[in-house]
C-alpha positions as CSV (number, residue, x, y, z in Angstrom):
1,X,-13.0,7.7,-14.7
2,X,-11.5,6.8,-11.9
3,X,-10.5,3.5,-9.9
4,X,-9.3,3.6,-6.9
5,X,-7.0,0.5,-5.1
6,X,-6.0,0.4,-1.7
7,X,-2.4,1.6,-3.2
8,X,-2.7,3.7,-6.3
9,X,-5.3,5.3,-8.7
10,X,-6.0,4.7,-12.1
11,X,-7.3,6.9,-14.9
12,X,-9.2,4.9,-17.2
13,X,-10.9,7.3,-18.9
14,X,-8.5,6.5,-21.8
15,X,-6.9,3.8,-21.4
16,X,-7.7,0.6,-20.3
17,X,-5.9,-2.1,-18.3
18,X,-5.0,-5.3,-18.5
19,X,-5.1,-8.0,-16.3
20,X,-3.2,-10.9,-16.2
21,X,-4.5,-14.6,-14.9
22,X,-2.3,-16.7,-12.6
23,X,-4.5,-19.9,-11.4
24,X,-2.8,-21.6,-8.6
25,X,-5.1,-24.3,-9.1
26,X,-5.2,-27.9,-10.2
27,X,-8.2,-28.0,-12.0
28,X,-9.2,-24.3,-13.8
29,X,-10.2,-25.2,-17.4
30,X,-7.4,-23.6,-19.4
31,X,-4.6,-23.9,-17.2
32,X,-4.9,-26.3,-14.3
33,X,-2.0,-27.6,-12.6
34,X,0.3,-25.8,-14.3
35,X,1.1,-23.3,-11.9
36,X,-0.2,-25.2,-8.8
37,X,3.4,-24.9,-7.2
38,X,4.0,-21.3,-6.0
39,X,7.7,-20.8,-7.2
40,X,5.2,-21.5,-11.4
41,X,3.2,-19.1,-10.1
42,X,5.3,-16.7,-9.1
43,X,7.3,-17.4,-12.1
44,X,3.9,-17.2,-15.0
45,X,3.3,-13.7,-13.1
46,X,6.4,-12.2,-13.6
47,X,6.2,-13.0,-17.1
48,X,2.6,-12.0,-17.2
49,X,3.8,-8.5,-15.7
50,X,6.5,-8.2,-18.3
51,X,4.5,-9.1,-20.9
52,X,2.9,-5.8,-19.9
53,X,0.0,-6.8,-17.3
54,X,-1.3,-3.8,-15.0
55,X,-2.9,-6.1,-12.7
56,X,-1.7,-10.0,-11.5
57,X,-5.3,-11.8,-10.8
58,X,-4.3,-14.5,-8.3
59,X,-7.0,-17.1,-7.3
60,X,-6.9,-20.7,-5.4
61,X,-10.7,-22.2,-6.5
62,X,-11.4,-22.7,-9.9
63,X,-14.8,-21.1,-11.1
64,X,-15.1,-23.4,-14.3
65,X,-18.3,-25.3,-15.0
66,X,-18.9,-28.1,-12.7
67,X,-16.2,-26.7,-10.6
68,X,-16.3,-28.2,-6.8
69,X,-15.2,-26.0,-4.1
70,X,-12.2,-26.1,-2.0
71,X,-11.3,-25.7,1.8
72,X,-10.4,-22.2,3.2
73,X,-7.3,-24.2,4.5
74,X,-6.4,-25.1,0.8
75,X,-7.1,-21.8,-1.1
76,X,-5.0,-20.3,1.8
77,X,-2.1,-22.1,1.2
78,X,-2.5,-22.1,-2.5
79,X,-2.6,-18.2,-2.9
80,X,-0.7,-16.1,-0.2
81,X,2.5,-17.1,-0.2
82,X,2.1,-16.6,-4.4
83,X,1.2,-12.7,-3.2
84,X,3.6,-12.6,-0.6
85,X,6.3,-13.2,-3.1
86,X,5.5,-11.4,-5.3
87,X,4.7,-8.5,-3.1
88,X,7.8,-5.7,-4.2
89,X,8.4,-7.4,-7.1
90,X,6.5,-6.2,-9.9
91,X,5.1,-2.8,-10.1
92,X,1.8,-4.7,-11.6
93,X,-1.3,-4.7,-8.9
94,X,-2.0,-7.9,-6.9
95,X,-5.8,-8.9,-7.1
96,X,-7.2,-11.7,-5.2
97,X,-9.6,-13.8,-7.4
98,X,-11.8,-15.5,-4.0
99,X,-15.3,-15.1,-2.7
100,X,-13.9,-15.6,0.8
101,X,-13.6,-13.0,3.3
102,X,-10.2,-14.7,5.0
103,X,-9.1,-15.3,1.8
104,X,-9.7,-11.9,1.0
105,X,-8.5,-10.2,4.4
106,X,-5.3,-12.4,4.4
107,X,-4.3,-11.6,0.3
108,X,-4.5,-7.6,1.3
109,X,-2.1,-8.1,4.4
110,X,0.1,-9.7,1.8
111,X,-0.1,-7.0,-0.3
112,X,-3.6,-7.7,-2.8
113,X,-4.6,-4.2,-3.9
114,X,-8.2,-6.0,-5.3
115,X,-10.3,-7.9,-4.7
116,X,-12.2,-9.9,-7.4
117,X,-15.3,-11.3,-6.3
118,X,-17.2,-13.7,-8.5
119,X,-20.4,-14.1,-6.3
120,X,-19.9,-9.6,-6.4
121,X,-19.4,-10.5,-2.0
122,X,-22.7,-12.6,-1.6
123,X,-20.8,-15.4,-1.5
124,X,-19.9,-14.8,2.2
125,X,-21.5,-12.3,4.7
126,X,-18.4,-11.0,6.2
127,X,-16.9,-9.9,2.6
128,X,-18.8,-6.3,1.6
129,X,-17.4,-5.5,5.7
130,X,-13.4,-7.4,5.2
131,X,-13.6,-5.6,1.5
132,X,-14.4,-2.4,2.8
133,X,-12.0,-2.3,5.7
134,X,-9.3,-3.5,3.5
135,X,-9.3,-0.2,1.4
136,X,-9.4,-2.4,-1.4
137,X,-10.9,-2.0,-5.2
138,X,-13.0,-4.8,-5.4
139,X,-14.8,-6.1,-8.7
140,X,-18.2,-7.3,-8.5
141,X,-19.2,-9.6,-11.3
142,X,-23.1,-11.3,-12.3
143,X,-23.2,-15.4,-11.9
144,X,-26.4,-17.2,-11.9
145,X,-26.0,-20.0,-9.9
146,X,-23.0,-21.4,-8.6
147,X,-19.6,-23.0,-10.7
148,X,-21.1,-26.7,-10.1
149,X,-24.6,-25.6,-11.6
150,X,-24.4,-22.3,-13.9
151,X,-24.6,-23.8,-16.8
152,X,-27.0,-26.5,-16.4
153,X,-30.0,-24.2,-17.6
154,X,-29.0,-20.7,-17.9
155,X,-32.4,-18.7,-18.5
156,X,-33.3,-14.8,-18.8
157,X,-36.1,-12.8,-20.4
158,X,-33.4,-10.2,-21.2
159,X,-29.8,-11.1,-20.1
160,X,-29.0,-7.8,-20.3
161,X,-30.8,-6.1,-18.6
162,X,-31.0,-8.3,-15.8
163,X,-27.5,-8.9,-15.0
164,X,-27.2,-4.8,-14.9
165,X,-29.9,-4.9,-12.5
166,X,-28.4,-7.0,-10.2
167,X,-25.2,-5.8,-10.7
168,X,-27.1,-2.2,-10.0
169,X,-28.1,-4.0,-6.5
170,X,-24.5,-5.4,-5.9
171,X,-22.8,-1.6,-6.2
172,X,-25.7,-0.5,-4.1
173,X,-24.8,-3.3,-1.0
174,X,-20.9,-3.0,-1.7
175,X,-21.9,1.2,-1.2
176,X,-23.9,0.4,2.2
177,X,-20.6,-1.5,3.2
178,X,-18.9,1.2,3.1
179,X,-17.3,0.8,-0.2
180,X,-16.7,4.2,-1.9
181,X,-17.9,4.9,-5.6
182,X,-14.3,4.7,-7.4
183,X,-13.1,1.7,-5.6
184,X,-16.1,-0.6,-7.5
185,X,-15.9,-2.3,-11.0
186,X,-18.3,-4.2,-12.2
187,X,-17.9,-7.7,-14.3
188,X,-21.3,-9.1,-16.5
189,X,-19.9,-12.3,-15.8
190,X,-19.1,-13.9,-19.5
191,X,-20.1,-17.6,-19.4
192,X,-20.4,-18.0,-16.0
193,X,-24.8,-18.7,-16.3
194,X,-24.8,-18.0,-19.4
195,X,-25.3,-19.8,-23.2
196,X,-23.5,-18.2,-26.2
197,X,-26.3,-16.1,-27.1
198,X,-26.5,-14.7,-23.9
199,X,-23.0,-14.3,-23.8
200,X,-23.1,-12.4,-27.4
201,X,-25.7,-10.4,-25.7
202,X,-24.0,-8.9,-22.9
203,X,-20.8,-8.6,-25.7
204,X,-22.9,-6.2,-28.1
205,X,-24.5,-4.6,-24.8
206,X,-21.2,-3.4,-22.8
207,X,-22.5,-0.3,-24.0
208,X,-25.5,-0.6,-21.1
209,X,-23.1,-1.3,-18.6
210,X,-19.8,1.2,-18.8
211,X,-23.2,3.5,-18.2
212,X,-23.8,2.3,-14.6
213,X,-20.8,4.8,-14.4
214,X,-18.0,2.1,-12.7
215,X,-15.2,0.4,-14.7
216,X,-16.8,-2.5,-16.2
217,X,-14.6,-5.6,-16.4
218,X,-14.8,-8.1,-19.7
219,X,-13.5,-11.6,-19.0
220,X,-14.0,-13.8,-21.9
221,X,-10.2,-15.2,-21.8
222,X,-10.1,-18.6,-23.8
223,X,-13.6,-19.7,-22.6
224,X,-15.9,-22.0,-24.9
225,X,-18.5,-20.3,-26.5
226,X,-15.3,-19.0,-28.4
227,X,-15.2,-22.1,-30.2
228,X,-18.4,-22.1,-31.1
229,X,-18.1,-18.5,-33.3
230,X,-14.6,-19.2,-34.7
231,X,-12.4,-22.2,-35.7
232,X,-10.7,-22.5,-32.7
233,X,-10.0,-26.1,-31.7
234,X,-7.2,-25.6,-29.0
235,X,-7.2,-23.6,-26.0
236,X,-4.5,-21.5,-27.5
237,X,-6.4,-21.3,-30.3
238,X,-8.8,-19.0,-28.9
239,X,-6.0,-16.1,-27.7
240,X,-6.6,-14.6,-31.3
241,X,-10.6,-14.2,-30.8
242,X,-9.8,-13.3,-27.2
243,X,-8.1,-10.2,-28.4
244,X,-10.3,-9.5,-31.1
245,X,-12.9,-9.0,-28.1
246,X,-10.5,-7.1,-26.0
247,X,-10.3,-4.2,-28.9
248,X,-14.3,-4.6,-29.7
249,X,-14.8,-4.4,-25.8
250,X,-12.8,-1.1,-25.1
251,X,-15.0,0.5,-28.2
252,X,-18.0,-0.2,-26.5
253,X,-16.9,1.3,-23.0
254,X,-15.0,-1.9,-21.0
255,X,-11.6,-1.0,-19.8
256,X,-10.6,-4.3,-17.5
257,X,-9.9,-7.3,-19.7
258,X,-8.8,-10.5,-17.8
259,X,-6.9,-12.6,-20.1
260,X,-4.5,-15.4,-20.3
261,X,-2.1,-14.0,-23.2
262,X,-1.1,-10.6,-22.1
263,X,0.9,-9.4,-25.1
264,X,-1.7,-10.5,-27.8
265,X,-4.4,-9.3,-25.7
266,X,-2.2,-5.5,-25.1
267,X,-1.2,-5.0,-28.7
268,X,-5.4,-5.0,-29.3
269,X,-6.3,-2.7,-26.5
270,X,-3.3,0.2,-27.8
271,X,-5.0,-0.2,-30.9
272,X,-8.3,0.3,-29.5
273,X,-7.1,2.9,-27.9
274,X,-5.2,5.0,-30.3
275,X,-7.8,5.0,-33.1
276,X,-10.6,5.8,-30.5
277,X,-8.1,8.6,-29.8
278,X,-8.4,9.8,-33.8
């Protein structure tokens, strides 16, 4: 399997990849305001890519519970001159974590290779055209709701397969764009809509989505359902489960894992990796 970026190709038919977080944001859940300057930011992502990260994951507006929105104004000045920094810096891939098409269309003049789209470009009508024109892998991930009201009452008759439905719909709009097949992944969207039996749901059902035949992306980084299955009463504390999920997630087909602790979270996946190789 292929996915293609507006700057390289990678084989994931093996191997998967990791990608790094860098929130240059005051208010994400795990990490907020500590890389809100750009010189931390730029910083945390060189140590992120020499950690090992394939991919730097750069976003302005946090997507935690409850989360309000920001300006255009502020996300802009929050993430490009972060990219533009680190543009020729690391051999690691820039992705742009927005739902905002000048967000977006800004980051890959900067030198974003993806863009990461947690609305999966619904979330503003000029993305699937900006995303497409870009040349850009984008990665479309399931939500219900919005950050301020996902997880007021989550509901599904079958989580899982509903979000692949929709997510079947977003490939399909991202495709009418003008988006071609190997430049789309696809994300279930852990936690965001979601309770922790839906969330163990879509877990144990990765299976159903790596067949929709595009790279499917597992996020569960640190988030707080974690807590729920495993002593983990720090934020740090949930790294370990994190990468536990990261090996269990490339068995069952994921090849994307966004996570906070990039060495932790690479030791699991070569594991993964070299006894699914066996």
């Amino acid at each position: 399997m292929i996915w293609r970026t507006s700057r390289r190709a990678f084989d994931l038919a093996d191997r998967g990849l990791i990608m790094g977080i860098v929130n240059v944001t005051p208010d994400s859940f795990s990490d907020g305001g500590h890389f809100a300057r750009t010189d931390d930011a730029v910083g945390h992502a060189l140590r992120l890519a020499d950690e090992g990260a394939d991919i730097l994951d750069i976003g302005g507006e946090s997507t935690r519970p409850g989360a309000a929105a920001v300006t255009l104004e502020d996300e802009l000045r929050r993430v490009i001159p972060v990219i533009e920094k680190l543009a020729g810096k690391t051999a690691a891939a820039l992705s742009i974590d927005t739902s905002k098409a000048e967000v977006a269309r800004a980051a890959a003049a900067a030198g974003a290779e993806i863009i990461n789209d947690v609305t999966a470009l619904r979330g503003d009508d000029d993305m699937p055209r900006v995303a497409a024109e870009s040349g850009c892998a984008v990665v479309l991930m399931h939500m219900q709701g919005t950050p301020r009201t996902m997880q007021l009452n989550p509901h599904y008759d079958d989580v899982v397969a509903e979000v692949a439905g929709h997510l079947v719909q977003r490939v399909a709009a991202a495709r009418a764009a003008g988006l071609g097949p190997e430049h789309i992944a696809i994300d279930p969207g852990i936690g965001f809509g979601k309770t922790v039996e839906h969330n163990m749901q879509l877990i144990t059902g990765l299976g159903r989505f790596a067949a929709l035949g595009h790279p499917v992306l597992l996020g569960a980084s640190r988030k707080s359902f974690l807590a729920t299955l495993a002593p983990c009463p720090e934020l740090e504390d949930r790294d370990l489960p994190t990468a536990v999920l990261t090996a269990l997630g490339y068995g069952s087909g994921a090849r994307l894992f966004r996570v906070h602790a990039v060495q932790a979270n690479l030791q699991a996946l070569r594991l993964a990796e070299a006894l699914a190789a066996r």
